[in-house]
Structure formats: C-alpha cells, structure tokens
N, C-alpha and C positions, 0 to 999 in steps of 0.2 A: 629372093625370099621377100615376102611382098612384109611391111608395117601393119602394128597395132595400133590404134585409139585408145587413149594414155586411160579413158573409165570404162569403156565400155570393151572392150576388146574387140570391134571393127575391122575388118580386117582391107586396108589400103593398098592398093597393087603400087608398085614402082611405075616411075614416069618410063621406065625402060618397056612394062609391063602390060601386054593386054588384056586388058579387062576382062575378067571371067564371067560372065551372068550367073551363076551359079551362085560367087561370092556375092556377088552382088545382090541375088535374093536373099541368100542369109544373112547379110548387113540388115535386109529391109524386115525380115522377121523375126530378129534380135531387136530392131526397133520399132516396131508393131510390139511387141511381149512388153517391152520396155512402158510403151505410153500407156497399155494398155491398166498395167498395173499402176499406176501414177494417178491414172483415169478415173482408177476403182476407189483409189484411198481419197482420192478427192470428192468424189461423190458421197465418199462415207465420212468424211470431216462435216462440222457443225457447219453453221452457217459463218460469214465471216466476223459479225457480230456475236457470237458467241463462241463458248466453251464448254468443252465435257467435265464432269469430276473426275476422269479418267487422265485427261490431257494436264488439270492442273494438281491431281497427286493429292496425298494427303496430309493434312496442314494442322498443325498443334498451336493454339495458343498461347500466346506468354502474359497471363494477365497483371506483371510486373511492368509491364509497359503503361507509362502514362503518355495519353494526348499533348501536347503541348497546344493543339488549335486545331481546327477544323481540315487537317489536311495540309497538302496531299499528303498521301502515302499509300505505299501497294498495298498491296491484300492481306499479304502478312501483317502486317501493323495494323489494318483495319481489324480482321479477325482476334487482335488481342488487344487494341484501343477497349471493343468493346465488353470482355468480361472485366477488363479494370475498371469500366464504367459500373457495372453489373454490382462487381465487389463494393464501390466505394457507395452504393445508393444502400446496398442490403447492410453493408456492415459483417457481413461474413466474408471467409477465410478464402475461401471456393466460391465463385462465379457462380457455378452449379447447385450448391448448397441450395436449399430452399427458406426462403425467408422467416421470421416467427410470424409477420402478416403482412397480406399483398396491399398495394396501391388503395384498391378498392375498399378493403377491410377499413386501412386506416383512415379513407375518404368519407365513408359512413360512420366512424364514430365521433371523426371531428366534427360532421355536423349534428350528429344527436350530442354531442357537448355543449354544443353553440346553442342547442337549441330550449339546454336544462338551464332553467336559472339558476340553479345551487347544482354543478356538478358533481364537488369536490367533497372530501367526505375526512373525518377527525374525529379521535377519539378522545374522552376526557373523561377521568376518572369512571372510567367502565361502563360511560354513556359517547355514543356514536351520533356526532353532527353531520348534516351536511351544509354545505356554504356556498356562497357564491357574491356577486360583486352586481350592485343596481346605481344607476344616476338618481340623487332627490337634487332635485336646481342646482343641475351641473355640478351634485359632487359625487363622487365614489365612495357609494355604503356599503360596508360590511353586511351581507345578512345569513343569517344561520338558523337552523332548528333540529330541532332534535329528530334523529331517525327510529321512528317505532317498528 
C-alpha cells in the first residue's frame, strides 16, 4: 500500500513498488489545481507595497491614547495618536464633535482684531466704550471712546 504526503495527500508508491502513471498524473493534477489556485489569489493580492481595507479589518480608535513623540508606532496607535490630537486642539469630548469655530474662522478674526485699533468693548454706567492700546514715545496709552 503505497504512502501519503503529510499536506497534500500525494500519493508515493513504495521503493518495493512500480510506479503507476496513472498515480503519477494524478499527483501532477492535484499539483497543477494546487498552484493554480495559489496563482489566482496572488494575482488578486495588492501589490507588495500595499494593502486592502479588507486585509487590514476594521479598526476603532482609542482617542485616550496620548503620543508620547513622533513615533514609531503601528497603525493602531497612529489611528488613535490622532483623534487625541484632534480632541486636545478642539477642546471637545469627541474627536468627531465639530468644533464652535474652524482654523480659518479663528484666523480671520485674529487679524481683523489686530487690524481695529480699539477692538475691545466696556460698559459704564449704561454707556458702551470701545478701547484699545497706542504707543505716544514709546509708551503704552490707554485710548477709548464712546460707542454710538
């Protein structure tokens, strides 16, 4: 009774044994099905440089993760480095939350601020100032007037 091959189940004639052509093609088209199929899933894998969202799964954030420094770390860690970056610039609870104002928003009024000389605004006995800050020969004056 001739041996098997311990994965594929091949089937090996005994050294006592003559070799049958028969078995012999069915080893070879058990091993033809065999690459063939190997062949396929490798032609359908990404490139070596890459990955599918398939292959790497689905992946949850932990935005209680803090950075300690630029790295390394895998994916996972990257993936939740940065909503705890996210959280710590917004100030909100949730990563996701949406901010009270973006980047931009807050970019344009700091320079229309910069750009009023009396930004700042005060009330006094039920008349409303606005104020702001000028150099007279290098010193820092107070100036204010009334808001009509």
């Amino acid at each position: 009774m001739p041996n098997q091959t311990t994965n594929y189940g091949f089937i090996k004639p005994l050294d006592n044994e003559t070799a049958d052509i028969a078995v012999i093609n069915q080893n070879m088209d058990a091993i033809d099905n065999r690459l063939k199929v190997v062949e396929d899933k490798a032609d359908a894998a990404p490139g070596p440089d890459t990955i599918s969202d398939d292959a790497l799964g689905a992946r949850t954030a932990d935005p209680t993760q803090v950075p300690t420094g630029n790295g390394p770390g895998k994916l996972g860690q990257w993936l939740s480095w940065l909503p705890n970056r996210i959280r710590a610039i917004t100030g909100k609870p949730n990563w996701w939350d949406t901010p009270v104002k973006s980047l931009e928003q807050m970019n344009s009024e700091l320079i229309a601020h910069k750009a009023d000389t009396m930004p700042h605004r005060f009330t006094d006995a039920g008349k409303t100032y606005k104020w702001g800050l000028k150099t007279a020969s290098g010193v820092a004056v107070l100036i204010y007037e009334e808001v009509v």
